[in-house]
Each structure stands twice: as C-alpha cells, then as structure tokens.
C-alpha positions as CSV (number, residue, x, y, z in Angstrom):
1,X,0.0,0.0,0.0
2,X,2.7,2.3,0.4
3,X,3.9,1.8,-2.7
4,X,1.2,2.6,-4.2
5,X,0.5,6.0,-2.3
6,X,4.4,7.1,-3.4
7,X,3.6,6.4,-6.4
8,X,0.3,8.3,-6.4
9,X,2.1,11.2,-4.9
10,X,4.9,11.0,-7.2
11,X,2.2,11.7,-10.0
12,X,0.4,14.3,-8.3
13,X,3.7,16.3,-7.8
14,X,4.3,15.9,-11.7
15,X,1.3,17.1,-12.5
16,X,2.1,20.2,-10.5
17,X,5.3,20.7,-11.5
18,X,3.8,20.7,-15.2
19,X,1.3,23.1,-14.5
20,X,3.5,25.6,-12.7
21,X,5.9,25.5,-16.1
22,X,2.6,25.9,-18.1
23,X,1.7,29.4,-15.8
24,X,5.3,30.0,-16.2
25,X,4.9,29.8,-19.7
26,X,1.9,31.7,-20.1
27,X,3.2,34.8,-17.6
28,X,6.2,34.8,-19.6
29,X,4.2,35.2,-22.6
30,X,2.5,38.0,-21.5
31,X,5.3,39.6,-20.4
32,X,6.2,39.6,-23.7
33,X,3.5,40.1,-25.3
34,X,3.1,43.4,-23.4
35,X,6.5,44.0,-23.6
36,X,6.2,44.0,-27.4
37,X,2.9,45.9,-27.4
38,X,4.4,48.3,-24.9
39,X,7.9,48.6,-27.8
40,X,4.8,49.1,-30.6
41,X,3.3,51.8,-28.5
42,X,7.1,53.3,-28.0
43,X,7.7,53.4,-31.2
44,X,4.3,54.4,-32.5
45,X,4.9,57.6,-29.8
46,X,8.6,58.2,-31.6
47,X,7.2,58.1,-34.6
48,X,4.2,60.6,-34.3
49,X,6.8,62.3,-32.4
50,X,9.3,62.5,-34.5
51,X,6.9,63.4,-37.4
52,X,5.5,65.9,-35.4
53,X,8.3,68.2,-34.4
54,X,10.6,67.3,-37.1
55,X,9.2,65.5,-39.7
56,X,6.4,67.0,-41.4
57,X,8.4,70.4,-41.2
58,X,11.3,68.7,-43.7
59,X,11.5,67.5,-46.6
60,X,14.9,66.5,-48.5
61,X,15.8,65.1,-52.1
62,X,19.1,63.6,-53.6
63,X,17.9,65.0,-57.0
64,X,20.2,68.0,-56.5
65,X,23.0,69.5,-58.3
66,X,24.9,72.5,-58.5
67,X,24.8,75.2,-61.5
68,X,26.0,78.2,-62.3
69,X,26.5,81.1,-65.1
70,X,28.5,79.3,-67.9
71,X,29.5,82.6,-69.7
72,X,30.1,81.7,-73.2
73,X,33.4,84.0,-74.9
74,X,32.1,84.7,-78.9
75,X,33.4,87.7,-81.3
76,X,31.1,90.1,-82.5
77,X,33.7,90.9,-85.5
78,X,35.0,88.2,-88.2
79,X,38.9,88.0,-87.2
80,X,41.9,85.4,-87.3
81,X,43.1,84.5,-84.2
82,X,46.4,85.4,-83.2
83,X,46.8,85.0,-79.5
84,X,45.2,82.5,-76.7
85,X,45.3,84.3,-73.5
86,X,44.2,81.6,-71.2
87,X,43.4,77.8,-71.4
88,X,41.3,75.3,-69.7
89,X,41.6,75.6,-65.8
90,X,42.9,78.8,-65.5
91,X,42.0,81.7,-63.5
92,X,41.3,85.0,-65.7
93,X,39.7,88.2,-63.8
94,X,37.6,90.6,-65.0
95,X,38.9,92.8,-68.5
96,X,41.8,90.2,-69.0
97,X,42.5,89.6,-72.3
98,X,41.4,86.3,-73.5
99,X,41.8,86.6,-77.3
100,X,43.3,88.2,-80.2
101,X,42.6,88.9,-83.3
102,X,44.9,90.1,-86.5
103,X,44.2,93.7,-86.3
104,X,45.2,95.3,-89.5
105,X,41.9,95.2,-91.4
106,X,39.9,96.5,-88.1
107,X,43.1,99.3,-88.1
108,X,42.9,100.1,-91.7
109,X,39.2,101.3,-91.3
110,X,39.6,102.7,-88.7
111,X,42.1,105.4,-89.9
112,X,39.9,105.2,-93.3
113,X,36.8,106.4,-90.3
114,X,39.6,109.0,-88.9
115,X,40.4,110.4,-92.3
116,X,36.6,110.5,-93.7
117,X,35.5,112.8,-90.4
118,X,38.4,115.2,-90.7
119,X,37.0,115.6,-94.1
120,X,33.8,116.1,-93.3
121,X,34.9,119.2,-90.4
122,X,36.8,120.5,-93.4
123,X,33.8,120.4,-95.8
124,X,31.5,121.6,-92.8
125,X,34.2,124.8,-92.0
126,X,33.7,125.3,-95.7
127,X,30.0,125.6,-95.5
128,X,30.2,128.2,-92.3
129,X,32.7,130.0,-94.7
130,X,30.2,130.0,-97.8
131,X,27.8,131.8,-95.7
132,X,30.2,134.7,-94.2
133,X,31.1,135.3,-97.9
134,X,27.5,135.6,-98.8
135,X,26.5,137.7,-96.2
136,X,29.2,139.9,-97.6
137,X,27.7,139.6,-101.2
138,X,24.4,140.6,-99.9
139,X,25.9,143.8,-98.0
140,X,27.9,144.2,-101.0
141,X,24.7,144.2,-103.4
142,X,22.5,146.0,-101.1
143,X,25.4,149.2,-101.7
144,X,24.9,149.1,-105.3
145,X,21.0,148.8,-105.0
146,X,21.5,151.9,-102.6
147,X,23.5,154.1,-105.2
148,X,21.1,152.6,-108.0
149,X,18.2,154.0,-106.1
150,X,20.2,157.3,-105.5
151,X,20.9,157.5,-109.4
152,X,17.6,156.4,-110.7
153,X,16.1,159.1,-108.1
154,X,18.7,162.0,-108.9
155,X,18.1,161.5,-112.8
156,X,14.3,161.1,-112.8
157,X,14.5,164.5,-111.7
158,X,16.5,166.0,-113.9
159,X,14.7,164.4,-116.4
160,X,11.5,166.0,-115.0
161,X,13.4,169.1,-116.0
162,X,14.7,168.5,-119.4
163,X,17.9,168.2,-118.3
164,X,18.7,164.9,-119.3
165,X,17.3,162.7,-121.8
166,X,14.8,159.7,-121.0
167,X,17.4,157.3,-123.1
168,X,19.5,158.1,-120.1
169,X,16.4,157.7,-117.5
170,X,16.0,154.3,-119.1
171,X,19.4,153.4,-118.3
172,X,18.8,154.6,-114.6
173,X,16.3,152.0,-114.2
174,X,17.8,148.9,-115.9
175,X,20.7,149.9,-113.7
176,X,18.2,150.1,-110.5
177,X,16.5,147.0,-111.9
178,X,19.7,144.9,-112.2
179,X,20.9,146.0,-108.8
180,X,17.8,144.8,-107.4
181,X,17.9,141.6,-109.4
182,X,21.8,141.0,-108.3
183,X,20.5,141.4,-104.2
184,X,17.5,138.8,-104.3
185,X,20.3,136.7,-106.1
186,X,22.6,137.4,-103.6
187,X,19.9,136.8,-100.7
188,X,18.9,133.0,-102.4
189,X,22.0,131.8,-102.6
190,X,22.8,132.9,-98.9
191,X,19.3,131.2,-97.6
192,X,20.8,127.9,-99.5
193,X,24.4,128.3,-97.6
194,X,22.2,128.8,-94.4
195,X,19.8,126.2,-94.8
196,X,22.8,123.6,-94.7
197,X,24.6,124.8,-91.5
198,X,21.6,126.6,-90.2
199,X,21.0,125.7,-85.9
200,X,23.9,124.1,-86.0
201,X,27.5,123.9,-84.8
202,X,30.5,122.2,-86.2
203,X,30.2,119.2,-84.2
204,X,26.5,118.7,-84.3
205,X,26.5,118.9,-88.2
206,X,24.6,115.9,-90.0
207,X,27.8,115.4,-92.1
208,X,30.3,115.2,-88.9
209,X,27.5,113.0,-87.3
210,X,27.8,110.8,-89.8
211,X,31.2,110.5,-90.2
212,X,31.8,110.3,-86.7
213,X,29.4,107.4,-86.3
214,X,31.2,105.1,-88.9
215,X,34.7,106.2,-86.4
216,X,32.4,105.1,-83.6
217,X,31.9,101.8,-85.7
218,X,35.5,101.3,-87.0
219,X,37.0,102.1,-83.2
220,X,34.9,99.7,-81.8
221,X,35.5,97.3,-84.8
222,X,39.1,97.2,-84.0
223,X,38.6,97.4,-80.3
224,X,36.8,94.1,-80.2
225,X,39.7,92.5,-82.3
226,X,40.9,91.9,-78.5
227,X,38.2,89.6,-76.2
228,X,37.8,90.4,-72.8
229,X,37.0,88.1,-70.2
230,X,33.4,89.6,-68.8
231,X,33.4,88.2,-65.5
232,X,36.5,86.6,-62.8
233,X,36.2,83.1,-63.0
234,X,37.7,79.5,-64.8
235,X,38.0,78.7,-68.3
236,X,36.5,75.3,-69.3
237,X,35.3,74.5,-73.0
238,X,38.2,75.6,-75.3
239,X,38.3,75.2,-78.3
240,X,39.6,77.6,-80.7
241,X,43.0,77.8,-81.8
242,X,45.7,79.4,-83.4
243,X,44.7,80.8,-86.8
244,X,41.5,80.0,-86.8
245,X,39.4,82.0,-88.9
246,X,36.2,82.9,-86.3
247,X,33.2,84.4,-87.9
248,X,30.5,86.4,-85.0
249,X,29.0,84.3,-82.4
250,X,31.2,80.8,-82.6
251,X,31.9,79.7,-79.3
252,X,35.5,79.8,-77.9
253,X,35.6,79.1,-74.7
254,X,33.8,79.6,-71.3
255,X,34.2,81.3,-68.1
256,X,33.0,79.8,-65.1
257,X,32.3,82.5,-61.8
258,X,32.7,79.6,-59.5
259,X,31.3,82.4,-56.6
260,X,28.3,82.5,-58.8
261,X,26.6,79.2,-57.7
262,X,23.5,78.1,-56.7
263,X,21.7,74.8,-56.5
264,X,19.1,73.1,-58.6
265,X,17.2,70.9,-55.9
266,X,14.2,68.6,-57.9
267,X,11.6,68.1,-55.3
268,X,8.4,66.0,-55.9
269,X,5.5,68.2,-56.6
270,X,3.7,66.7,-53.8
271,X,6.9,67.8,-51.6
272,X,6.1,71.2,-52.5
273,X,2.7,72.3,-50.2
274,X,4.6,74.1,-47.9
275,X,7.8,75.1,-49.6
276,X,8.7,79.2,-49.1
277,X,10.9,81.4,-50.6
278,X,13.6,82.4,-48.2
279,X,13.2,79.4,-45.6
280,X,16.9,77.9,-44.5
281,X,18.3,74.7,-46.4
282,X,20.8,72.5,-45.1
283,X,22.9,71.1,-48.1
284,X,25.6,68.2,-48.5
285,X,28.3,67.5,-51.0
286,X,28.7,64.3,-52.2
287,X,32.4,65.6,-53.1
288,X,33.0,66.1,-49.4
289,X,30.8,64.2,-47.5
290,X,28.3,64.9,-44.7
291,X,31.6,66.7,-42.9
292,X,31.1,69.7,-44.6
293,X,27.5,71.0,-44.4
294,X,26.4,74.1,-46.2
295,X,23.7,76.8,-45.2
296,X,20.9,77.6,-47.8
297,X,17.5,79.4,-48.5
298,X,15.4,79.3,-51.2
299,X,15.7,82.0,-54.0
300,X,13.1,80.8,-56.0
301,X,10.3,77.7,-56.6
302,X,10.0,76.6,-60.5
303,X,7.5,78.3,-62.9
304,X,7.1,74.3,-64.0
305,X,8.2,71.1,-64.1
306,X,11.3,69.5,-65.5
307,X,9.3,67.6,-68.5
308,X,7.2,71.0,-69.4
309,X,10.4,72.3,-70.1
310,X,12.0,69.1,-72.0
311,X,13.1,69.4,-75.3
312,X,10.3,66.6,-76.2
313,X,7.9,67.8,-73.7
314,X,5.1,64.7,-72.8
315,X,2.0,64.4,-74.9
316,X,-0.3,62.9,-72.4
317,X,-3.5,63.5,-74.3
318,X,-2.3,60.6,-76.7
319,X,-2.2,57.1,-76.4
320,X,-2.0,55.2,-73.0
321,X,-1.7,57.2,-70.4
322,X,0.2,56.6,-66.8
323,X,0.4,59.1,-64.4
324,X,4.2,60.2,-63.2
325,X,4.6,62.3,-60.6
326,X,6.6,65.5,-61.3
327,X,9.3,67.1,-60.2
328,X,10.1,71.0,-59.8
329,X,12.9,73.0,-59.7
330,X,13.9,74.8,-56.8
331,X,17.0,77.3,-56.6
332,X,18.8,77.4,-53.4
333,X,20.9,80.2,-52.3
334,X,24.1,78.7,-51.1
335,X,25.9,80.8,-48.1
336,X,29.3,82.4,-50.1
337,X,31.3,82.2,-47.4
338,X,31.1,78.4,-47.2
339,X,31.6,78.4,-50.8
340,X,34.5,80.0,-50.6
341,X,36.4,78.1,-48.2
342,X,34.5,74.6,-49.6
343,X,34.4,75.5,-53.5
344,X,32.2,73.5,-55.3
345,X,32.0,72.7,-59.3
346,X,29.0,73.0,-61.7
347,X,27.2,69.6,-61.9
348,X,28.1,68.2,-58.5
349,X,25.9,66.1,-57.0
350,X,24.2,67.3,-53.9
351,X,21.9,66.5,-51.2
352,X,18.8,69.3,-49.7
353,X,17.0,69.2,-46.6
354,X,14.1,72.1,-46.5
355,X,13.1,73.4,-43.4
356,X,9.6,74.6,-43.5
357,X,8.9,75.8,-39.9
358,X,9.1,79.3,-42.0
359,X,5.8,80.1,-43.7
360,X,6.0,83.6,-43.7
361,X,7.8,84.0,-47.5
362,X,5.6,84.0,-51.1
363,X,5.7,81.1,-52.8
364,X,6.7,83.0,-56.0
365,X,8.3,86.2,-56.5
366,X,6.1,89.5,-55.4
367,X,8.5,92.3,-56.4
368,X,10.4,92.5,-60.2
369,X,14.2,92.9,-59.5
370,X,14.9,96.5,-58.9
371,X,18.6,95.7,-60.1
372,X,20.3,93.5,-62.7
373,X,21.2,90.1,-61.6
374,X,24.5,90.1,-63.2
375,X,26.3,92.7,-65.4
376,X,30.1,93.9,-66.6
377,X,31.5,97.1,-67.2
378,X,34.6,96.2,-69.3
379,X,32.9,97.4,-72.8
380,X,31.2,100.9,-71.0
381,X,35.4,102.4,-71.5
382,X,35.2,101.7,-75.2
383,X,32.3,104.3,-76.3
384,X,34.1,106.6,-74.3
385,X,37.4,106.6,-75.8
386,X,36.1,106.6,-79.4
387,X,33.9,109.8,-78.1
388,X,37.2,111.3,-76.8
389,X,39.0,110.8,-79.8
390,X,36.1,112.3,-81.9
391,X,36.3,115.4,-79.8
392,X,40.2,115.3,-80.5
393,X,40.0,114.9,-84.5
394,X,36.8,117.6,-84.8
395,X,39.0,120.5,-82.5
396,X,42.1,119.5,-84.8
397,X,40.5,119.7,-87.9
398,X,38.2,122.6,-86.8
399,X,41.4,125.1,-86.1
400,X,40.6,128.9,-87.3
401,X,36.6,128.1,-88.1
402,X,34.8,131.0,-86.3
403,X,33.9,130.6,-83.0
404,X,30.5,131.0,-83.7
405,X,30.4,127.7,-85.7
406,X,32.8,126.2,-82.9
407,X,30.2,127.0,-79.9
C-alpha cells in the first residue's frame, strides 16, 4: 500500500510541476507580449513624435545639383586669331585679355573712319565760310542797290526838267533793276548756304555726325579684335585655336564664376505644399561628404516642371496614359562664405533638406528685381574713348573756323 501512495504522490507532484511551467509559460508570454505591445506603443509615440516636431516640417531630395552662369566668350567681329590668353583651368579676372585677333583690317578702317570725319569738319568749316562770304555779297549788293536807287532818283528828276534825256532815265532804271535783281540773287543763294549749316554747330552737323558714327563703328571694330574676359572666374570648353578664322558668335571658350553658384534641388510636386521662398536649407556634398554642411535658403520655386520644359515635352492626351509624378525645380541660395572656403563645381551632386517651420515667404516672387542680376563694365570704357578721340580729331580739324560755328 505504500507503494502505491508514493507512487500516487509521485504523479500528483508531476502534474504540479507541469502546471507551474505551463503558468510560467503563459506569464512569460505576457510579459512579452506586453512587452512587445508596450515597444509598438514606443515606437508608435517616436514616430508621431518624430513626425511631429521634425518630420512633417522637412523635406529632403538627392535630386540636386549645383549650377551656375557658364559665360560663353564669342566675337562680334569676323577675325583670325592670333593670341590665346588663357586655357582650360585657368583663372582670368575681369577685363583680362582672353583673345586676339589680326588687327590690320579692323586698323585700316579705322584710320579710313579717322580720315573721312576730318574731311567732313573741313567740308562743314567750308559751309560756315560759304555763308560769311555771302553775307558779304548781300551787304555788297544792297550798296549798289542803294546808289542805283540814288541815281535812278537824282536822274528822274533831272529828267522832269529837261535836263537829261529819257534814253539816259531808261538806263537809270535797268541799272536800278539789275541791282535789285543781283541782291535777291545774292539773298537766295545765302538762304541755300544757311539752310545747310543753319541751328547748328560744327560738331553737331549731320555730315560730322555721320562720319563720326562710322569712327564710332571702326574704333569699336578694331577694339573688339581683343576679347575680354566679362566676368572673374575659370575657363572650361576651349576650343579655338591658333589661326583659326572665327566668324561672330562661334563659341571659344567659357568662363566659369565659381562664386556665382547656386543649387538646382528637384523636389516632388507633392513635396512642395509648404515650400517658401527664403526658408533655411541645409545642403551636402557628395564631393566632401556629410563633414562639410552648407547653409541655404530658397531663392526661387519653378515656374514648371522638368518635362514642361524638356526638349520633347510629354504628350499625355495621346495614347495610353500613366500618371508620373513630377518634379520642380527649386534654386537654393548657397551661403558664399562656405563656398569660398569649400568651393564646389558646376554639376556636383548634392543633397537638400528644406526646413519649412518658415511660412511667412511667397511662394513666388512678389517684387520684379529693382537691379540686374548680373552685369560687366569692361565694354562701357570703349564708347568713351572713341567719343574722346572724336572730340580730339573735330578740334584738330576745326582750327581757325569762327567761334560762332565752334560754340
């Protein structure tokens, strides 16, 4: 019998040893259970969080690149080239000389120009002489109408009285007639010499005008047998060379203003609900790596989207028809300190991160620019010169014309 009761005991106890590892089972399962529910709801929070104060007030694209002004070098006058001033790579500031032309055509006219207007000053200074010497003639012929008069007068009297004959009278009057005849003359040809210089001064004369605008052409002819670089940057694209014959507008070579950068960011068009002008852009490099971070704004949102714009833009009223979701361009404003001491190259790729917390800027442009975006001042010194050497050549040229006529 006592075997029997161990053995009955030794079965209970086993049956409550396996339901104690069964609870112990189950509680552990809970526990995780709730610990995995309670790592959902954690995670759930840093989520909503994170989307909250962070997320939904960013939004970032790899589709990002860096551009910039590619200033294209081209001749406005047919020439030979003679000299290369500067080659792939190389720095060139502002007014260096990039090109040359062979200059002995452009310098041929332009002392043909220089010879034509002293020419014309001469020919003007004869015109103010003409009418002097007419004026003369008309004082001159308005003294023998005068004595005419007086003789006519004087013999019609005498005639009166018998004193002379009326052959003589006659002659009186053809005289008085042919002294009045000789003064209109006199006055018609002087309104003709007038007429041509009349309100006018040697410099302002039609004829000098003229003249002076074909110097004007020649000088500045000539002057751009020498290219200028327009802006301080690098040259990239050459490709002319030595003795090339280089009709207007072929392309030479480029200047780069590597200051002059900004960044094309492509964001989705549903990335672009709350995008401003002017909010702050954090922007990458892949040429140096997340350790060098730039500072940003945006300068301006896209007028349209990259296909609108495409060469072959898409026809999506033929066909099948599948809808993409566009991208727009944004420019971003990069900070030019950090460009200068992290210089970057047209075409890198970049990456963009957009903060929107901003919402106080337009989405487009309110305001036309009150300034130019870009401009040069190396071609304003060439008008002036050819201007100063007009002034020159006329005062040369114009040497003992009355002062009247010099005024």
């Amino acid at each position: 019998m006592a075997n029997v009761s161990e053995t009955a005991d030794s079965a209970q106890d086993l049956v409550n040893q396996r339901k104690r590892k069964t609870w112990l089972l189950g509680l552990l399962l809970l526990v995780v259970l709730l610990g995995l529910l309670l790592l959902v709801v954690l995670l759930g929070a840093a989520v909503w969080a994170w989307h909250t104060l962070y997320g939904r007030w960013r939004e970032s694209t790899d589709d990002a690149y860096v551009n910039g002004n590619v200033v294209e070098i081209t001749p406005l006058v047919t020439g030979t080239v003679v000299s290369i001033g500067a080659d792939d790579g190389d720095l060139v500031h502002e007014g260096q000389v990039l090109l040359e032309f062979d200059p002995a055509d452009a310098q041929v006219g332009l002392q043909a120009a220089k010879a034509k207007l002293a020419r014309a000053v001469r020919q003007v200074r004869g015109l103010y002489s003409n009418v002097d010497g007419m004026k003369a003639q008309v004082a001159a012929r308005q003294a023998e109408l005068q004595k005419a008069q007086e003789n006519f007068t004087r013999r019609q009297t005498l005639a009166a009285g018998g004193a002379i004959s009326q052959e003589e009278l006659s002659h009186a009057r053809d005289d008085l007639a042919s002294a009045q005849s000789a003064l209109n003359s006199a006055r018609q040809q002087l309104n003709t010499s007038t007429a041509l210089v009349d309100d006018t001064v040697v410099s302002s004369h039609p004829e000098v005008q003229a003249a002076a605008a074909e110097l004007r052409q020649a000088y500045l002819a000539n002057a751009r047998t020498t290219l200028l670089a327009p802006v301080t940057g690098y040259v990239a694209k050459r490709s002319v060379q030595l003795g090339q014959r280089l009709q207007p507008g072929t392309a030479t070579m480029a200047v780069i203003p590597l200051d002059q950068l900004w960044i094309d960011a492509n964001f989705k068009e549903t990335q672009l609900r709350n995008m401003r002008i002017g909010q702050p852009v954090d922007i990458v490099a892949d040429v140096y790596g997340s350790e060098v971070k730039y500072n940003g704004t945006i300068d301006s949102l896209g007028a349209g989207t990259g296909s609108a714009f495409a060469l072959l833009p898409a026809q999506n009223a033929t066909g099948n028809w599948i809808k993409i979701v566009q991208r727009v361009p944004v420019r971003v404003h990069i900070n030019p300190e950090q460009l200068a001491r992290h210089p970057l190259r047209i075409g890198l790729s970049t990456q963009v991160d957009v903060d929107l917390h901003d919402q106080s800027g337009p989405v487009l442009a309110q305001q036309p620019r009150q300034t130019a975006s870009f401009s040069t001042r190396i071609y304003d010194r060439q008008l002036v010169e050819a201007d100063d050497m007009i002034t020159q050549l006329i005062h040369e040229n114009s040497a003992g014309a009355s002062k009247t006529a010099l005024r």
